[in-house]
N, C-alpha and C positions, 0 to 999 in steps of 0.2 A: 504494500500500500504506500509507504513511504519512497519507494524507489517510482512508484508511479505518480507521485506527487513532485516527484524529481524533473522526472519526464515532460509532464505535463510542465512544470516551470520554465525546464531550458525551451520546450516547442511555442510556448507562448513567447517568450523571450526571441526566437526566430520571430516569430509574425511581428512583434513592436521592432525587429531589426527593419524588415521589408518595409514597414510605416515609417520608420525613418530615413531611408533611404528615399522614397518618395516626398519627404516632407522636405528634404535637402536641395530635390531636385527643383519642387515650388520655391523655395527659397533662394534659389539660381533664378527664375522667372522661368523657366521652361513649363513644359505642360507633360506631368506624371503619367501613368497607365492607372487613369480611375476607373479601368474594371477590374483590374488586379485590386487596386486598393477595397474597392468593393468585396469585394471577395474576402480580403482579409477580413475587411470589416464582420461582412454576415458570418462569417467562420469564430470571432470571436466573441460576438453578440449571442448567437448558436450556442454555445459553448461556454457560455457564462450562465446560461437559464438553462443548460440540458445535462451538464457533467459540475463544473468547476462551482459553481454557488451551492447546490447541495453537497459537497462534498467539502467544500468550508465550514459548511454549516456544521455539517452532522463532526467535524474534526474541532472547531469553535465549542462545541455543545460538550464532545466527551472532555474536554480539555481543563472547561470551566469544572468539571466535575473532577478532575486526575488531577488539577495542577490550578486551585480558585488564586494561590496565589502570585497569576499571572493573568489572571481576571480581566487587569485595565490594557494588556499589551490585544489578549483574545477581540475584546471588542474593540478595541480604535481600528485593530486588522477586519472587523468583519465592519465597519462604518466604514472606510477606506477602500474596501470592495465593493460596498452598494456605489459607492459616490461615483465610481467608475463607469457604471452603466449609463446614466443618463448623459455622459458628456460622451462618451462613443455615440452613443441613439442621435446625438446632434450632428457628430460628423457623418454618419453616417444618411440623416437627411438631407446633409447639405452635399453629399458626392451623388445621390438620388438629382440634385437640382444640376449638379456640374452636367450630369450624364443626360438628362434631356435639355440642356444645351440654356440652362437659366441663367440670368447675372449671378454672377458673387464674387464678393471682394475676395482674390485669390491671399492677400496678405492677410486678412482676418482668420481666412483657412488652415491657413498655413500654422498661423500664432495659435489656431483653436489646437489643429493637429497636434503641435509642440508641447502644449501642456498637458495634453489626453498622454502624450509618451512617457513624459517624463513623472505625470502623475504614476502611471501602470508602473514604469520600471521603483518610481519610489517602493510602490507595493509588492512586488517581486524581491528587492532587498530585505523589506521585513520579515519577509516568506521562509526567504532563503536565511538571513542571519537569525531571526525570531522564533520564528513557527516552527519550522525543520526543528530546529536543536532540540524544542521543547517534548514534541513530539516524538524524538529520537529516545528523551532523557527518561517521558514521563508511558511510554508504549511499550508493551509485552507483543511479542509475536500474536498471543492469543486475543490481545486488547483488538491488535491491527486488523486480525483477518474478521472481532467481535463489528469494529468499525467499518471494515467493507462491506458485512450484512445489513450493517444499519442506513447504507446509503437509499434512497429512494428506488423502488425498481424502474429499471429501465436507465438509471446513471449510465452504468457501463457501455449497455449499446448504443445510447447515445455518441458516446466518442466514436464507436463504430461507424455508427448510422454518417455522423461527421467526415469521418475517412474517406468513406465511400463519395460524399455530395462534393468533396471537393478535392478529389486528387491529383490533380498536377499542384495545389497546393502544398497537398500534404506528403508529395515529392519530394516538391522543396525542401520542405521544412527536414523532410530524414537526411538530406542532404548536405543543408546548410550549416555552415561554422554557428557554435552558439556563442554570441559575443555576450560580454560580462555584462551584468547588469547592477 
C-alpha cells in the first residue's frame, strides 16, 4: 500500500512535470498543446474523485486514530488536498474556453497555471517528507493490507479504469524521469 502511494506520488509528480513544461512554454508567448494539457488535466481531476481523495481519506482517518498526535499535520494535509480541486476545475475550464477558440488573457493563464503547480508540488512534499514517514512509522503490514480493505470499492479499478482512458498518457508517464518535487 505504501509503495503504491509511492507510485502514485512520483506518477503525479510526472503529470505537474508535463504542466510545467507547458506552462514554460506560455510563459515564452508561444502556444502549448492544450489537448495534451487537457488530458493531463481530466487524468488528474479523474483521479483525484476516483483513486487518490479516498484513499487520503481513509489513510487521514486511520492515522488520526494510530498517531492523534499528528492530528494538526493529518488535517492541514487533507485541507491542502481539497483546496487543490477547485483551482484545477478553473484551469481546466479555462483550457475548455482556449480549445473552442474563446478570449483569455494567456498571462492570467499562465500565472493561474503556476500557482495550481506549485501549490500540488507544495502538497506532494508534505506527502513525501510528512505523511510517508508517519505512515511508515505508525503501519503494521497487517494495518496496510487492514487499510487497503477499507478503501471505497471500486478505488482500485479506478486507476485501472484510468490507465486504460488515457494511454499514450500513461506511457508517458512509465517513461518519464521523475523530477524532484
Amino acid at each position: 500500500m505504501l509503495n503504491q502511494l509511492r507510485l502514485d506520488h512520483a506518477n503525479m509528480a510526472r503529470l505537474l512535470h508535463v504542466l510545467q513544461l507547458k506552462q514554460k512554454t506560455l510563459a515564452q508567448g508561444e502556444r502549448p498543446n492544450f489537448k495534451l494539457m487537457r488530458e493531463v488535466v481530466d487524468y488528474i481531476l479523474s483521479y483525484m474523485d476516483g483513486f487518490a481523495a479516498p484513499l487520503e481519506r481513509v489513510c487521514v482517518e486511520w492515522l488520526q486514530t494510530q498517531a492523534p498526535e499528528h492530528l494538526a499535520l493529518t488535517e492541514q494535509m487533507a485541507i491542502d488536498y481539497r483546496e487543490l480541486k477547485p483551482r484545477l476545475q478553473r484551469l481546466s475550464n479555462d483550457i475548455d474556453m482556449i480549445l473552442m477558440d474563446n478570449v483569455l488573457p494567456m498571462d492570467r493563464f499562465a500565472e493561474d497555471l503556476k500557482d495550481y503547480l506549485e501549490a500540488h508540488r507544495a502538497y506532494l512534499r508534505h506527502e513525501r517528507e510528512g505523511l510517508f514517514p508517519l505512515i511508515d512509522e505508525h503501519f503494521s503490514p497487517e494495518d496496510m493490507e487492514e487499510l487497503r480493505q477499507a478503501l471505497p470499492e471500486g478505488a482500485e479499478q479506478e486507476l485501472e479504469r484510468l490507465q486504460e482512458a488515457y494511454p499514450e498518457l500513461y506511457a508517458e508517464l512509465r517513461g518519464a524521469d521523475v523530477p524532484e518535487v
